[in-house]
C-alpha positions in Angstrom: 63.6 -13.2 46.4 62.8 -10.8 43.4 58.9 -9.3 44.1 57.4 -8.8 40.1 54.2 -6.7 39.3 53.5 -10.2 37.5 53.7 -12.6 40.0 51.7 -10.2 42.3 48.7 -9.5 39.6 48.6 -13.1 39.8 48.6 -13.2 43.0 45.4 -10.7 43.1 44.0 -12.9 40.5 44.2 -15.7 42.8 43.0 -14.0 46.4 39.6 -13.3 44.4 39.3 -16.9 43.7 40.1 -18.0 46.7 38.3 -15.3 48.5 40.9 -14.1 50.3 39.5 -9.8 49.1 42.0 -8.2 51.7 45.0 -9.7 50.7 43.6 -8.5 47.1 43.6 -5.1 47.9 46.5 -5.3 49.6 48.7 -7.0 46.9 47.1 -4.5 44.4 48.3 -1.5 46.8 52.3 -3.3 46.2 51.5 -3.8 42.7 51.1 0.0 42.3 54.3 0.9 44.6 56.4 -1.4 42.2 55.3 0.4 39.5 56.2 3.8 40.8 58.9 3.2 43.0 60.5 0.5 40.7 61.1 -1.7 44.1 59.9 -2.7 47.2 61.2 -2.3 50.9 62.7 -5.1 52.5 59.7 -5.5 55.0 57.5 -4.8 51.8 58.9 -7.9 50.0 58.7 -10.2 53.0 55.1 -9.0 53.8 54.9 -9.8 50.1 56.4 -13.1 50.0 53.9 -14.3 52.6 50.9 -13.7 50.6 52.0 -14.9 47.4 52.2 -18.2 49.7 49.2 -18.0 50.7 47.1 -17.0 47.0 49.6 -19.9 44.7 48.4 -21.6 42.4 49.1 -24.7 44.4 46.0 -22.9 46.6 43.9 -22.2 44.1 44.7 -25.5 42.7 43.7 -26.9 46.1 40.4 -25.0 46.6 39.1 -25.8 43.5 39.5 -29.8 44.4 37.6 -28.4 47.7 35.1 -27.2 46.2 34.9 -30.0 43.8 33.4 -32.3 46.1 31.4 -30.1 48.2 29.8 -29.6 45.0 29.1 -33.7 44.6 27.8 -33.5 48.2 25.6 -30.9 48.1 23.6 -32.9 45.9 23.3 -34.9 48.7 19.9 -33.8 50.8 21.2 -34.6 53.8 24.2 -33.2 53.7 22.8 -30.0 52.0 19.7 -29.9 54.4 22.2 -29.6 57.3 24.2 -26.8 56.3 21.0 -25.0 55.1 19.8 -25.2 58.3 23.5 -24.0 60.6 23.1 -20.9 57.7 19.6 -20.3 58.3 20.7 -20.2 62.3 23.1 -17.5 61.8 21.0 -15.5 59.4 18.3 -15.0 61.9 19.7 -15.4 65.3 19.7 -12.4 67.7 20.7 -15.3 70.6 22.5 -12.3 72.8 24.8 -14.9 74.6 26.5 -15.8 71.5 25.6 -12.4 69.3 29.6 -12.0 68.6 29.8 -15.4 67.2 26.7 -15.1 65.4 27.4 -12.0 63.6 30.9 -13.0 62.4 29.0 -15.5 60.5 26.2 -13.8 59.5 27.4 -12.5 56.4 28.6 -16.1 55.3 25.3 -17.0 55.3 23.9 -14.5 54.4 25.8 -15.1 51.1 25.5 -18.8 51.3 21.5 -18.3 51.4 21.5 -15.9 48.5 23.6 -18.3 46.1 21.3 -21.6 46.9 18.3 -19.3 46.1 19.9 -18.5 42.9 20.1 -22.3 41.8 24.1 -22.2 42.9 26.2 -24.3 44.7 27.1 -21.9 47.4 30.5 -21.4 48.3 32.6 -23.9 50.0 34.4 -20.8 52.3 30.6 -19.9 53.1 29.6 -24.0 54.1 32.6 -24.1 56.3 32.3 -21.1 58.3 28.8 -22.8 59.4 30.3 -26.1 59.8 33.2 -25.2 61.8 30.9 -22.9 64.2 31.7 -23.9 67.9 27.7 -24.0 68.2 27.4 -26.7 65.3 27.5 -29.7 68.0 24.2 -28.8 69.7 22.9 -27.1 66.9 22.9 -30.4 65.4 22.0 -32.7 68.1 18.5 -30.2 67.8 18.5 -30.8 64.2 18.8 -34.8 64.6 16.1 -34.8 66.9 12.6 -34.8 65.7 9.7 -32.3 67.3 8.6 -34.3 70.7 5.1 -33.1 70.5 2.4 -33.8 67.5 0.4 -31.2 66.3 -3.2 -30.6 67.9 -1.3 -32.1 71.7 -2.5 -30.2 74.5 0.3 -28.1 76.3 1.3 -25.4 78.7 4.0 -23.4 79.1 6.7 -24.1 81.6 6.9 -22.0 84.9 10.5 -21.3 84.5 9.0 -19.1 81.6 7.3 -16.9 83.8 7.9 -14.0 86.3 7.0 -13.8 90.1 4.1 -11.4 88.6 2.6 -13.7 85.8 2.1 -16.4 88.5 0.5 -14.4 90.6 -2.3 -14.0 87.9 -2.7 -17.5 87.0 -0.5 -16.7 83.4 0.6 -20.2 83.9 -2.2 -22.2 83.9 -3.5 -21.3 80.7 -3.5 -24.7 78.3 -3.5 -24.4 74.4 -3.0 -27.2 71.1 -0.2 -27.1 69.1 -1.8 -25.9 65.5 1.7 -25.9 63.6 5.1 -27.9 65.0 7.9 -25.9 63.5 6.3 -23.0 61.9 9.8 -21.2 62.1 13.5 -21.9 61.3 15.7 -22.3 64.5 17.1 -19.1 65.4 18.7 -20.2 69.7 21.0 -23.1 70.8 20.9 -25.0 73.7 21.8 -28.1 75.0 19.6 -30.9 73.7 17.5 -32.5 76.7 15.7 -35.6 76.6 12.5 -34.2 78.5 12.2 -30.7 77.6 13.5 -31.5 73.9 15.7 -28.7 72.4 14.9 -25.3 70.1 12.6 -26.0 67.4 9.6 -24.2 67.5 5.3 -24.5 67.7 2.7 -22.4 67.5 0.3 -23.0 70.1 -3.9 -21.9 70.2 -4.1 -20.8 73.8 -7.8 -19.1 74.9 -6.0 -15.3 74.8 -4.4 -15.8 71.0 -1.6 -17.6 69.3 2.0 -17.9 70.3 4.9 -19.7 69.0 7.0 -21.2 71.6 10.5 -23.0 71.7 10.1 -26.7 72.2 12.0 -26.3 75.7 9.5 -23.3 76.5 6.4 -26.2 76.7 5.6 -29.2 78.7 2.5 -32.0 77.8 -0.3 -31.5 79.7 -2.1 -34.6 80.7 -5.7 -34.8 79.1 -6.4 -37.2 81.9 -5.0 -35.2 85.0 -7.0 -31.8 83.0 -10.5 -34.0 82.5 -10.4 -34.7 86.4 -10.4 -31.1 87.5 -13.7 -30.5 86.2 
């Protein structure tokens, strides 16, 4: 097969649309050894071949039919609402157990983010690196579940939460009400539990100050079991 400078400053054309910026600058380098060596080397043109295959218009075609009808779903709130909040995840999340995974997509929604502010439909690349995340199961079992505890309920914070040290000093039996139930966006995943709830967050008016806790950080206290004590 016969490489053209044509057929590949389509093809660079086409990797911009589609996104695909390293096969851009790659095809641009060929473009410019055509030019000045008049041909290219039989590993060149095969290399070559491959990613005029993969930025066609047949692709572009393709992607633009994509991105078609994400755009007719995002008008849809709860299908917009939900990747809003897997791209609000990765922006924020320092969760070190997953960091890797995190910051490979943080860019994406980073990007994502930045286009909805801007009135746009963000980018269907963007939307599906959040929605193909190997985190987006759990993540959206937390996001189906609403908070377990009303605002103003009295609540402690678990014992797993503290050290040998903080026990010692009676940290843990210090009570406080919920004054806010998700002050903050959720930035950890874990597995959803029926008791304990998952990762959205409170902020809780204990007698030292105000923290803001993971729901899975917090347990009900029992006004009842509290009133008897005194």
């Amino acid at each position: 097969m016969t490489i053209t400078r044509n057929q590949l400053r389509q093809a660079v054309i086409n990797a911009e649309k589609l996104g695909n910026n390293r096969d851009a600058s790659t095809i641009r380098d060929m473009a410019r050894n055509l030019k000045k060596w008049g041909t290219l080397t039989i590993r060149q043109a095969e290399f070559a071949k491959a990613l005029l295959e993969r930025n066609s218009n047949e692709k572009v075609k393709a992607a633009d039919g994509v991105q078609a009808a994400h755009a007719k779903g995002w008008e849809l709130p709860e299908y917009r609402e939900w990747i809003l909040f897997l791209a609000r995840f990765f922006s924020k999340s320092d969760q070190s157990a997953y960091i890797h995974h995190i910051m490979n997509r943080r860019s994406a929604a980073s990007c994502l983010l930045r286009e909805h502010l801007e009135g746009m439909v963000p980018t269907w690349k963007y939307c599906n690196t959040m929605l193909t995340s190997k985190l987006a199961p759990r993540l959206r079992k937390i996001y189906d579940h609403p908070p377990i505890y009303p605002l103003g309920e009295l609540v402690a914070i678990r014992a797993s939460e503290f050290t040998h040290w903080d026990m010692k000093q009676g940290h843990h039996e210090q009570m406080g009400f919920i004054t806010e139930v998700e002050p903050t966006t959720v930035d950890t995943v874990a597995t959803y539990n029926k008791t304990k709830g998952g990762t959205k967050t409170y902020r809780v008016m204990f007698p030292t100050g105000v923290r803001t806790l993971r729901e899975n950080q917090i347990k009900l206290v029992s006004r009842k079991n509290h009133n008897k004590g005194k």
